[in-house]
C-alpha positions in Angstrom: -42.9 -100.5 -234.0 -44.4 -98.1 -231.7 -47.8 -97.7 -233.5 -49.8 -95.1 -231.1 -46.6 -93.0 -231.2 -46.5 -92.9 -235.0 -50.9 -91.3 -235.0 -49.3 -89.3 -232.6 -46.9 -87.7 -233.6 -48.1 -87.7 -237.2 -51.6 -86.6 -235.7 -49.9 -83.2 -234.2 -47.6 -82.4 -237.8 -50.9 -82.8 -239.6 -53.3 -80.4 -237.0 -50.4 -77.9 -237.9 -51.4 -78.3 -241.8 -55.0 -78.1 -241.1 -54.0 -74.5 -239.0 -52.0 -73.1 -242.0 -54.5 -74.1 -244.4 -56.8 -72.1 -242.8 -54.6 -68.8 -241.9 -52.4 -68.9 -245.1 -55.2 -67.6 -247.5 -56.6 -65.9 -245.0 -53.7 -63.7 -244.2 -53.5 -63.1 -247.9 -57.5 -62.5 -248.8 -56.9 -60.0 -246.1 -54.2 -57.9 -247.5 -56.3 -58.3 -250.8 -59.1 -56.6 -249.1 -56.8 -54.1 -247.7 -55.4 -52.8 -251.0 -52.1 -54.7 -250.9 -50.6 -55.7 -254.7 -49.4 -59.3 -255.2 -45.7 -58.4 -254.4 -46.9 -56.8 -250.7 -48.6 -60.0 -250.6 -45.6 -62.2 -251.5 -43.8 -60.0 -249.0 -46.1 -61.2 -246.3 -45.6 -65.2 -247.5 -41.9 -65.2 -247.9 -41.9 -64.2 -244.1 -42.1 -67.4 -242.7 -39.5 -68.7 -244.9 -36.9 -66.7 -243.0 -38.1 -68.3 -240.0 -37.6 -71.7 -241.6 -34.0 -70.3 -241.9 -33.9 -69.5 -238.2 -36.0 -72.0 -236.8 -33.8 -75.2 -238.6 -30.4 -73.7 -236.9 -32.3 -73.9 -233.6 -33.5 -77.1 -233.6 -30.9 -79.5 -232.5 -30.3 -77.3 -230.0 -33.4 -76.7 -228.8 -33.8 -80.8 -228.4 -30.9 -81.4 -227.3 -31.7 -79.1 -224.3 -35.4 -79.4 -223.7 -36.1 -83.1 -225.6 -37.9 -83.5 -228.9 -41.4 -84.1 -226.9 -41.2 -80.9 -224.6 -39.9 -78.5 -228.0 -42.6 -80.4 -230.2 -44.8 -78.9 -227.8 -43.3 -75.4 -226.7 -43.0 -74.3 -230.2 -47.0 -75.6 -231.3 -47.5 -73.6 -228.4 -45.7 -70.2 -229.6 -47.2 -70.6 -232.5 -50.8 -70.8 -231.5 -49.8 -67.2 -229.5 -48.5 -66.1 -232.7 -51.6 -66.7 -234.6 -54.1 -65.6 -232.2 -51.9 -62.0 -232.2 -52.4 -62.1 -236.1 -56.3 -61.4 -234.9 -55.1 -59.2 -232.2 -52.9 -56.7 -233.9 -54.4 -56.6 -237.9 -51.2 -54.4 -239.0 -49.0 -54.7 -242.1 -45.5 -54.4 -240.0 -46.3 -56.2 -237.0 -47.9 -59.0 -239.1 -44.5 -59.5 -240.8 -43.5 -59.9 -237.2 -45.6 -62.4 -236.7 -45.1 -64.8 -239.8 -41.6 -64.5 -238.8 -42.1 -66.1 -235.3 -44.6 -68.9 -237.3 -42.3 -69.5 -239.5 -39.3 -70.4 -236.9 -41.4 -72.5 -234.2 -43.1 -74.5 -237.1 -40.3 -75.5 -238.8 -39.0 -77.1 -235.2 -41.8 -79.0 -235.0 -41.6 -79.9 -238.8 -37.9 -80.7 -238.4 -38.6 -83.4 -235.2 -41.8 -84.6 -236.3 -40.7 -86.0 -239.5 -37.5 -86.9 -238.6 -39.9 -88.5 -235.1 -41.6 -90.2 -238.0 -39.0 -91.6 -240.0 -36.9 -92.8 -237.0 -40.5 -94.7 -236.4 -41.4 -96.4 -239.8 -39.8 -99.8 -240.6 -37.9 -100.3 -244.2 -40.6 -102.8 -245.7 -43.1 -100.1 -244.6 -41.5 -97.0 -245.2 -43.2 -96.0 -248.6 -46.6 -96.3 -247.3 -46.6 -95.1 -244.0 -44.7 -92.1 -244.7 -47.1 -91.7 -247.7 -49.7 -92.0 -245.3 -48.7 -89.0 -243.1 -48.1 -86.9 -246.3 -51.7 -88.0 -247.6 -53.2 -86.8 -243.9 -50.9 -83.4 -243.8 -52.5 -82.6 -247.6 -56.0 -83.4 -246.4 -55.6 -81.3 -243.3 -54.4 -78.4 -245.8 -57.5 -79.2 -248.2 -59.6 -79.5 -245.0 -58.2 -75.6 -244.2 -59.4 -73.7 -247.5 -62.5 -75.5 -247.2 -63.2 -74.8 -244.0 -62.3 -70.8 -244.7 -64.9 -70.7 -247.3 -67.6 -71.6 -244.5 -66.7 -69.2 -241.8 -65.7 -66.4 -244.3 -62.7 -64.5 -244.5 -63.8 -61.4 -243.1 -64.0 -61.8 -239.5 -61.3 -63.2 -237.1 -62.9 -66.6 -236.8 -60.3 -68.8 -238.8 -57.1 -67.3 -236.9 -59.0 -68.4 -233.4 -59.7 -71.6 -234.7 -56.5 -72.3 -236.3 -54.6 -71.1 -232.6 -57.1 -73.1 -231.0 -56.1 -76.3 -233.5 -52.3 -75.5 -232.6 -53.0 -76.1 -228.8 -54.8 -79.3 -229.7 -51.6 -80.9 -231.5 -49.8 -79.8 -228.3 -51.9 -82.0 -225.8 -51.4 -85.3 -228.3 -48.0 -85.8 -227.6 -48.0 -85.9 -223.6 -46.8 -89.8 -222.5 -45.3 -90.7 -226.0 -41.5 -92.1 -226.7 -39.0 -93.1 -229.2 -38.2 -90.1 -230.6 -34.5 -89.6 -232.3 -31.5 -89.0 -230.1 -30.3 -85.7 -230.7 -27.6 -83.5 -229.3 -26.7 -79.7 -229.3 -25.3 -79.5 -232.8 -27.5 -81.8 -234.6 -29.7 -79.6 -236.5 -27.5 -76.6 -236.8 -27.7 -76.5 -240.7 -24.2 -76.8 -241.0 -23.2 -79.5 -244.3 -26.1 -78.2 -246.3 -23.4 -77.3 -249.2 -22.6 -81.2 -249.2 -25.8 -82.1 -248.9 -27.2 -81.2 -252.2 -23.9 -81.7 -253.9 -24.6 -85.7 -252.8 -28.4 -85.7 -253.5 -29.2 -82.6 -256.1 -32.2 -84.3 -257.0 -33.4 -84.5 -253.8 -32.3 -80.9 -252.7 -34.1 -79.4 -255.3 -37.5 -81.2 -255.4 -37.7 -79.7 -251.6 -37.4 -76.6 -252.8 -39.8 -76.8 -256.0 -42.3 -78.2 -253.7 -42.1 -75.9 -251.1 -42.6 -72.7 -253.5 -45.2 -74.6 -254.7 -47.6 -75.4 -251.4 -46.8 -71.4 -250.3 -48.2 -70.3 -253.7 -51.0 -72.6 -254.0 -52.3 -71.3 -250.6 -51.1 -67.5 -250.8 -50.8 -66.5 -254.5 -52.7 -69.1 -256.2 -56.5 -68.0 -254.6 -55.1 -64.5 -255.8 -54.0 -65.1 -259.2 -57.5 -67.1 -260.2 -59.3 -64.0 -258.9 -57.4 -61.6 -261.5 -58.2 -64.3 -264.1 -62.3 -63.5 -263.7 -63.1 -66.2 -261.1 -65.2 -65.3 -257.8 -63.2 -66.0 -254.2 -65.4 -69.0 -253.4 -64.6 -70.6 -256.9 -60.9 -69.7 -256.1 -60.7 -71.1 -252.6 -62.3 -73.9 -254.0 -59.4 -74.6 -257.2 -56.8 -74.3 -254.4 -58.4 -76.8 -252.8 -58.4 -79.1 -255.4 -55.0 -79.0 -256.1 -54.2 -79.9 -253.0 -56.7 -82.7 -253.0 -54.4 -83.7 -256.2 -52.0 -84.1 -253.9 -53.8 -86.2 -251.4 -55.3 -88.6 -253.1 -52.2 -89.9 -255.2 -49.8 -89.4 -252.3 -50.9 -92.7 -250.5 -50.6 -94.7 -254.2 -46.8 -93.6 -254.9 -45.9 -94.6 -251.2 -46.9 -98.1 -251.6 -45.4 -97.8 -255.4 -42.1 -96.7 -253.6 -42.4 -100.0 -251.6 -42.1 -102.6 -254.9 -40.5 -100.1 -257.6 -37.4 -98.0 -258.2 -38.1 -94.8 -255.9 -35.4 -93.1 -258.4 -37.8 -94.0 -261.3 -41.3 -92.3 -259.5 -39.7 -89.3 -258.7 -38.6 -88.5 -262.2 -42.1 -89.3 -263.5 -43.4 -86.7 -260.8 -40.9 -83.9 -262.0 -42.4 -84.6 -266.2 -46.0 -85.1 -264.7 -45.3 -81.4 -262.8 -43.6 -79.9 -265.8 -46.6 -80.6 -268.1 -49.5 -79.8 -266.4 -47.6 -76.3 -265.3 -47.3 -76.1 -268.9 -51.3 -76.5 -269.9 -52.6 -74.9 -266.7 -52.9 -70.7 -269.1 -54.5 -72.2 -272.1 -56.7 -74.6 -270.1 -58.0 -72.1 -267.1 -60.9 -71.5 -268.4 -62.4 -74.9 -269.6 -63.3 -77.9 -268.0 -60.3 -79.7 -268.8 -58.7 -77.3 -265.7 -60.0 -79.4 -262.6 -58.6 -82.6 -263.5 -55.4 -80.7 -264.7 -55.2 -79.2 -261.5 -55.5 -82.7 -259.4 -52.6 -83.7 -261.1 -50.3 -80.5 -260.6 -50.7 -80.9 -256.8 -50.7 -84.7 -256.8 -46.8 -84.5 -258.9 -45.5 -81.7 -256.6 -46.6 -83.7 -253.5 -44.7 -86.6 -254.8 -41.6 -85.0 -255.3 -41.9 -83.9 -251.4 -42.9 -87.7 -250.3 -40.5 -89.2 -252.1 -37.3 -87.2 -250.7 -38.9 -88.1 -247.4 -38.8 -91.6 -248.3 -35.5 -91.6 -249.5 -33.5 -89.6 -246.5 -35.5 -92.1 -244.1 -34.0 -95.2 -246.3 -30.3 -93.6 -246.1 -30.5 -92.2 -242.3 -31.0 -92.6 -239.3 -30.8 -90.9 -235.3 -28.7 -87.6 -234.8 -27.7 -87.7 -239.2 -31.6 -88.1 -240.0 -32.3 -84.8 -237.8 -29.3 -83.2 -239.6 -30.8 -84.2 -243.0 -34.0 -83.1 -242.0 -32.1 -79.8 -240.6 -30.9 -79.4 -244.2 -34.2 -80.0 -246.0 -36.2 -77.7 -243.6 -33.0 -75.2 -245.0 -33.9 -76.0 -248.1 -37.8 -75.4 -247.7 -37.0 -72.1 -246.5 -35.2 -71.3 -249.8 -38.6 -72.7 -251.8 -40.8 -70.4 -249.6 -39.1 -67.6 -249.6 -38.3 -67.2 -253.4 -41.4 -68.5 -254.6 -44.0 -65.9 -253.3 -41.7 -63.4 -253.3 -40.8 -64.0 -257.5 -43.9 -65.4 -258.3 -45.5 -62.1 -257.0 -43.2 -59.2 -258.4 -43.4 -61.3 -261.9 -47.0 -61.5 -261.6 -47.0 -57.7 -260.9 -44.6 -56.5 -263.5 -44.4 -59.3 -266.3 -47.2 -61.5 -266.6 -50.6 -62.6 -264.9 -49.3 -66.5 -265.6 -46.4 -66.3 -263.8 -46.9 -68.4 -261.4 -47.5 -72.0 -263.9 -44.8 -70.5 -265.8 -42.3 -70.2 -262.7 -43.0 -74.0 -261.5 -42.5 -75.0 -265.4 -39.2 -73.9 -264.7 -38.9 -75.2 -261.5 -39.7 -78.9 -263.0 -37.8 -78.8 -265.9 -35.0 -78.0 -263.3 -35.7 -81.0 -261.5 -36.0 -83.1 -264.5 -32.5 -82.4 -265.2 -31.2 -83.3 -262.2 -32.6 -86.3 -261.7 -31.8 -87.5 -264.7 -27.8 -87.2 -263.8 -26.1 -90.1 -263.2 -25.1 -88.7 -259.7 -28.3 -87.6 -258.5 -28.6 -90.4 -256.7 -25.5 -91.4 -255.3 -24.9 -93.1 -251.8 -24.9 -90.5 -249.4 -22.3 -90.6 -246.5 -23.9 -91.7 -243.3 -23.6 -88.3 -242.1 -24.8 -85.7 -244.5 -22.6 -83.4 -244.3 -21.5 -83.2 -240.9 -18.0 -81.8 -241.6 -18.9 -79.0 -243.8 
């Protein structure tokens, strides 16, 4: 196993989490500031999502063409320029722009690097050292919020830095090998349909999670601060949901290494669907922070564990096609997250976003409690569709 390659390539997916940790709130603290209602500001986070679209229909190509080490680095390049415009250009339309253009060159380099990753990892390892990677990516997220609180939020400091961060995870990859073999049509989204009619389960715990981490760092600062709490004490209850979801993420991988994988995820989907549950009768006790350490850490779980799983059933040009379908599928999460989660919150109630990933869990429950939801998947995932 290629150790230094692994760091390295896990090293440049998690600088990208540390960067959207940082400009994620920020982005949305600023339209706050601006006057912008929460379903403006869901606007404004759905926008990557349609670049997930985009970006996963471009990146088998893109490979295929260029390599997965040269478009690992062209698109953390494109997105540092992207960021460092969000400074440049502080305006409502063109900012849309921008997320758009985010969205698509990050979800290339999500696409390759963990599909880089999993290609990497052997079997007996699998659950930990992909567990591992998730645990770094959460911290790096953490590690934003945290860091926005010390520069503030009303200057342009955090987009510099987080550009800055971007072109740092571009220089780590230089001289590494062993990625997956990929051709033109390998990521083109196409089988998606098939996909989640083979692994439902797994389809929709990508999507749950993904609404989840782009409400936790867009709506989630926003909805404490129209509950009565301060922005510092809100940055800071982000943050500690996602360091819920660091510090358990490392556990279930090396649980997923001597125990039924099948069995941990369902426990994550009740874990999620109860503490989404207690979150508006408990906000305003102390019982909240350790509630909140176990919401992120059972939604992270859900995400590391359908890693795990699509790395266990494939491998080369199908693994980039499954990850093709999943980055699909993130784009679903992200965009109908914010963007429900912020016109209920405007127009039904101030707890809709607990209330929405209640849903979302009992959801996944269901599913993976089919007797199908967990069937063998054809070797390609739905190449023909």
């Amino acid at each position: 196993m290629r150790w230094g390659t692994y760091f390295a390539v896990s090293s440049a997916v998690i600088i990208v989490g540390l960067a959207l940790g940082v400009t994620l709130p920020l982005v949305s603290l600023r339209l706050e500031s601006w006057g912008y209602g929460p379903f403006a500001i869901g606007v404004m986070a759905g926008m990557p999502a349609i670049g997930v679209l985009l970006g996963a229909r471009l990146t088998g190509r893109l490979a295929g063409w260029l390599g997965t080490p040269r478009t690992l680095q062209l698109c953390l390049l494109a997105s540092a320029v992207s960021v460092g415009l969000l400074a440049l250009l502080p305006s409502y339309p063109l900012w849309l722009l921008l997320r758009l253009l985010i969205g698509v060159s990050l979800t290339v380099v999500f696409v390759l690097g963990e599909s880089w990753i999993n290609q990497l990892v052997e079997e007996r390892l699998r659950g930990r050292l992909v567990a591992l990677y998730g645990t770094g990516f959460a911290l790096s997220q953490l590690s934003g919020p945290l860091l926005l609180t010390l520069i503030g939020s009303e200057g342009d400091l955090g987009f510099w830095l987080s550009a800055g961060l971007l072109v740092a995870g571009c220089s780590v990859l230089f001289g590494h090998s062993g990625a997956p073999r990929v051709d033109a049509h390998s990521a083109a989204g196409r089988g998606l349909l098939v996909f989640c009619r083979k692994l439902p389960a797994i389809a929709w715990a990508v999507v749950l999670f993904a609404a989840f981490e782009a409400m936790v760092l867009t709506l989630l600062p926003v909805y404490l601060l129209r509950e009565g709490f301060d922005q510092q004490t809100a940055l800071l209850m982000a943050s500690v949901v996602v360091v819920g979801d660091a510090l358990l993420q490392l556990p279930i991988g090396l649980l997923a290494d001597r125990v039924p994988r099948e069995l941990l995820f369902r426990i994550c989907g009740v874990v999620l669907l109860l503490s989404s549950l207690a979150i508006p009768p408990l906000l305003h006790t102390p019982l909240i922070w350790p509630l909140l350490v176990l919401f992120g850490a059972s939604a992270g779980g859900l995400y590391t564990l359908s890693l795990i799983l699509v790395g266990q059933f494939y491998r080369d040009d199908a693994l980039v096609r499954a990850n093709a379908h999943i980055a699909l599928l993130w784009g679903v999460g992200c965009l109908l997250g914010p963007l429900s989660t912020g016109a209920a919150s405007q127009w039904l109630s101030g707890h809709a976003l607990p209330m929405l990933m209640a849903a979302g869990a009992a959801l996944f429950v269901y599913l993976a409690w089919q007797r199908a939801a967990f069937q063998a998947p054809l070797a390609s995932p739905g190449a023909g569709d």
